[in-house]
Each structure stands twice: as C-alpha cells, then as structure tokens.
C-alpha positions as CSV (number, residue, x, y, z in Angstrom):
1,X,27.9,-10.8,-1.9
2,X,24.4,-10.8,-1.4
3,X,21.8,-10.1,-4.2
4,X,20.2,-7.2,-1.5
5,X,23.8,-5.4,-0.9
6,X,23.7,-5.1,-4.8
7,X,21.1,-2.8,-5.1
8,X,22.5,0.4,-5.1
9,X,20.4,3.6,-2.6
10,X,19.8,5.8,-5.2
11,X,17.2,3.3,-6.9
12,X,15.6,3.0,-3.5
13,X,15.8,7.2,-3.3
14,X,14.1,7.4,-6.6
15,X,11.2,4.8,-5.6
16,X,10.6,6.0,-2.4
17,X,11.0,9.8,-4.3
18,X,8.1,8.4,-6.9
19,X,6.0,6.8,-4.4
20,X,5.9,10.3,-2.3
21,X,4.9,12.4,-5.7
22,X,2.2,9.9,-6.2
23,X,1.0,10.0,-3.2
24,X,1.1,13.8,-3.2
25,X,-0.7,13.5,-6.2
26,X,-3.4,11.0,-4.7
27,X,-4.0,13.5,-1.9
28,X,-3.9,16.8,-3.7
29,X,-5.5,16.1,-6.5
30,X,-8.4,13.6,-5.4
31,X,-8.6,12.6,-1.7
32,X,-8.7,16.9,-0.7
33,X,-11.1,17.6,-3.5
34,X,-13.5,14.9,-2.9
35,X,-13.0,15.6,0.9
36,X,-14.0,19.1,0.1
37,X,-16.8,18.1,-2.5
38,X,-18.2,15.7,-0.2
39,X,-17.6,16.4,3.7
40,X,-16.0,12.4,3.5
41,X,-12.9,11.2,3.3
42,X,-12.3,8.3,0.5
43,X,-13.0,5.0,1.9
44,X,-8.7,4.3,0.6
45,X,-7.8,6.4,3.8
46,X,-9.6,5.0,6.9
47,X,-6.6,3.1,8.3
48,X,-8.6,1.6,10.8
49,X,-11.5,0.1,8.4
50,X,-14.7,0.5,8.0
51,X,-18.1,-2.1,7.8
52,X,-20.6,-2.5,4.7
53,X,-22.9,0.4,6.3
54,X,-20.4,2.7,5.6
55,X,-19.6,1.3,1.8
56,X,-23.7,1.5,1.3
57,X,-23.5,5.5,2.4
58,X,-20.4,6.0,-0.3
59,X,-22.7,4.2,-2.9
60,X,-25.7,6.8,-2.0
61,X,-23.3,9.2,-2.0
62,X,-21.9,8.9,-5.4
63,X,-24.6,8.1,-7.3
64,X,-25.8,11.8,-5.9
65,X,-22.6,13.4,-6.4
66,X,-21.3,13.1,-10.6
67,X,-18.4,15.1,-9.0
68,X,-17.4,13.0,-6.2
69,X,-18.2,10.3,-8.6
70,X,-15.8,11.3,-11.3
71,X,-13.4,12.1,-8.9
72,X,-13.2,8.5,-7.3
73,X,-13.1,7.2,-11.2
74,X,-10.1,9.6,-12.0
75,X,-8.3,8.7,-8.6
76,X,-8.6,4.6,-9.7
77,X,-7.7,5.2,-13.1
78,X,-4.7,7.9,-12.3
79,X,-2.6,7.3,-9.8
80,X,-3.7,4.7,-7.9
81,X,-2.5,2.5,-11.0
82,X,0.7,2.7,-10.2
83,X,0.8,4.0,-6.6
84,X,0.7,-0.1,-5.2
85,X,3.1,-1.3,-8.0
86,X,5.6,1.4,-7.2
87,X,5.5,1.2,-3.1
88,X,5.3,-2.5,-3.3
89,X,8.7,-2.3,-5.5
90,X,10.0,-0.6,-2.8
91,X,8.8,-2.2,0.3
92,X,10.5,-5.4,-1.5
93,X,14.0,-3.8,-2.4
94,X,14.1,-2.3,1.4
95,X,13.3,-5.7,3.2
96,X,16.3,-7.2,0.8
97,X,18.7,-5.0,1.2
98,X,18.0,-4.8,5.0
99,X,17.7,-8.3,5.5
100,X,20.3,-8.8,3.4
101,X,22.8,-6.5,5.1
102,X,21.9,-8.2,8.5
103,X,24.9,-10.8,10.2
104,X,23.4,-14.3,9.8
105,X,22.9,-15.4,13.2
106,X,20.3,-12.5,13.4
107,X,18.6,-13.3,10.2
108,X,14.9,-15.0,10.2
109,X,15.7,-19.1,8.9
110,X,14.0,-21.4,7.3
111,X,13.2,-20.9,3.6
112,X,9.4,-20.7,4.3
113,X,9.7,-17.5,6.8
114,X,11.5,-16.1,4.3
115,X,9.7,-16.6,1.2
116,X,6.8,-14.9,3.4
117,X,8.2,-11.9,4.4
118,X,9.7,-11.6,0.5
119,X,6.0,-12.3,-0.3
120,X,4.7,-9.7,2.1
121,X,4.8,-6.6,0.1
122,X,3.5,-8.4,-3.1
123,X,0.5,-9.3,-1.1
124,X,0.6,-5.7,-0.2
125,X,0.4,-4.5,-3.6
126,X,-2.3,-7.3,-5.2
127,X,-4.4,-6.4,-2.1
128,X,-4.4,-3.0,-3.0
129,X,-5.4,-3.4,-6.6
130,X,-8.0,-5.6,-5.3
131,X,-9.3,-2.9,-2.8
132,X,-9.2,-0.4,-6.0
133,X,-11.4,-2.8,-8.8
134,X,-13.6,-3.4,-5.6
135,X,-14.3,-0.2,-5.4
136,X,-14.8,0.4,-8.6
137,X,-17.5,-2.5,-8.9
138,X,-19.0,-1.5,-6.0
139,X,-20.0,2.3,-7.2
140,X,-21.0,1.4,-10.3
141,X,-23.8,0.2,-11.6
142,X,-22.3,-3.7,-12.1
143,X,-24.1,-6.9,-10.9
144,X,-21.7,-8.0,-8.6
145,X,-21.5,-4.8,-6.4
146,X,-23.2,-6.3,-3.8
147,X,-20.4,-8.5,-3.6
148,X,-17.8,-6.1,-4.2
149,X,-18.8,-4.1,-1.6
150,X,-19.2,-6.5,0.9
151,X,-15.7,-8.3,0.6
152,X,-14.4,-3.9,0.2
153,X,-14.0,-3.8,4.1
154,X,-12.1,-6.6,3.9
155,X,-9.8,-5.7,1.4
156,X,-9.0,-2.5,2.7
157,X,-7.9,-4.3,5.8
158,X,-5.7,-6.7,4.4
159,X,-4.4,-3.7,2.9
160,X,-3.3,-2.3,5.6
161,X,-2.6,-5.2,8.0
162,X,0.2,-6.0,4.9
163,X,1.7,-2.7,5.1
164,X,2.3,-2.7,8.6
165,X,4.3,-6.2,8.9
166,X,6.0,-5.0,6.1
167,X,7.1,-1.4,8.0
168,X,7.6,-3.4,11.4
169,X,10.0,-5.6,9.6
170,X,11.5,-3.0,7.8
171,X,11.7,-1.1,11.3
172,X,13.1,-4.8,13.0
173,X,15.9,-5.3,10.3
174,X,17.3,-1.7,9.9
175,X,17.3,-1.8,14.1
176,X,19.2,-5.3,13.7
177,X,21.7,-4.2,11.4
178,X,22.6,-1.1,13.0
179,X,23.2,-2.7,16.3
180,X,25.6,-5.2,14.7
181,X,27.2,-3.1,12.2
182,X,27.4,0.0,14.1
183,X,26.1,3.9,12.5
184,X,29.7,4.0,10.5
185,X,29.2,1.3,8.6
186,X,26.0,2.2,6.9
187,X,26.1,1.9,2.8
C-alpha cells in the first residue's frame, strides 16, 4: 500500500472545501471592494502578468487611496496568510494520491522527476508568499520597494506558471488512472 492511497477523500474534501471559503473570502471581501473602490483589479489576479509600469500605477494609487490601501494590508494580513499554505496542502495530497493510485508502468521514474513534481506545489505556495511580502514592500514606504516591485512581476508569474504544471499534472494523472482502472474502480 502506497502512502497516497492512505489518505482518506474527505481530508482532500475539507481542504479543497477551505481553500474555496478562503478564496470566497479573498474575493468578496477584498479583491470586489478594492475593484469597486478603485476601478483596478489587485495586481494577485492578473493571470497573465503584468510589467513594473503597472506596479508603479498601484503605488500612485495607494498612496492616494487610504482605502484601497487598507484594503490591500487587510487582504495580506487576512486570508492570504493561509490561502497558499492551504491550496498548496492540497495541490500536494491530490498529486500523491493520483500519482500514487496510477499502475507503475504509467508512473513518471526516476527519483529526480519525482521529487520535482512533489516539490511543485511547495514552490507554488513559497512563491505566493513571496508575491504577498513583495507586495507589501513595494506599497509601503520601505527602502527596498524599488526592488520589491521590480522582482513583483516576476513573482506573480512564477506564481502562476507553478499552479498550472501542478493542475496539468493533476489533470494528466487522474486521466491516467482512470483509463487503467476504469470509472468503477474510483476510491
């Protein structure tokens, strides 16, 4: 037996539960208002990225806007201290019990490939905490937020570049196993 198979799907249900009432919190009760205070979306949402220019309008923004300001400070103080911890917990459990639950002749080898795709949602989650103390140097009044917000952009795509291998794996493996063990077999 496998230490993937062992984790039981109602811990997975629960995390993926608590990741979706953090996130609703994150959206209705920061990224809407500030949208609504501001006309701008949070810099945490644009999936596609974004350069310096755009991190030096968020700076004049907030330091015009106490609101938008204090709403971007309660966001990275709330729950976006425990949003990446939780869906990086989960990411991990789901690629190990996938994986896990895969035959072996269709499972990635080599002990390398593995320990990088069981490292892939941790990198998810540290980049993510980085992206949220850059942000937080960067509109505020620190000496380093030059620096902060030039390496923000790059942050935020790491980010995201993380958390799509991980859902394209996650995708791969539960396609895998459900062509070699068949829809009954699911547990």
């Amino acid at each position: 037996m496998n230490a993937g198979s062992r984790i039981p799907l109602w811990i997975i249900a629960l995390l993926a539960a608590l990741c979706l009432g953090v996130l609703a919190w994150t959206t209705f009760g920061f990224v809407v208002p500030f949208k609504h205070e501001t006309g701008q979306a949070v810099l945490d949402v644009y999936f596609a990225g974004y350069d310096e220019l755009t991190v030096g309008r968020m700076q004049r923004l907030l330091e015009q806007n106490e609101v938008a300001d204090n709403l971007l400070r309660a966001m990275y103080f709330g729950p976006e201290l425990i949003f990446p911890a939780l869906l990086a917990t989960l990411l991990f459990l789901v690629i190990l019990r996938l994986r896990t639950a895969i035959p072996d002749q269709a499972r990635p080898t080599g002990s390398l490939v593995l320990k990088a795709i069981y490292a892939l949602p941790f990198v998810y989650g540290v980049t993510d905490y980085g992206e949220n103390i850059s942000s937080l140097i960067a509109f505020g009044d620190s000496t380093s937020a030059s620096f902060a917000a030039a390496i923000l952009p790059w942050m935020t795509k790491l980010k995201f570049a993380s958390l799509a291998v991980c859902l394209i794996l996650i995708v791969r493996f539960a396609i895998i196993r459900y062509m070699a063990l068949g829809p009954r077999e699911d547990r």
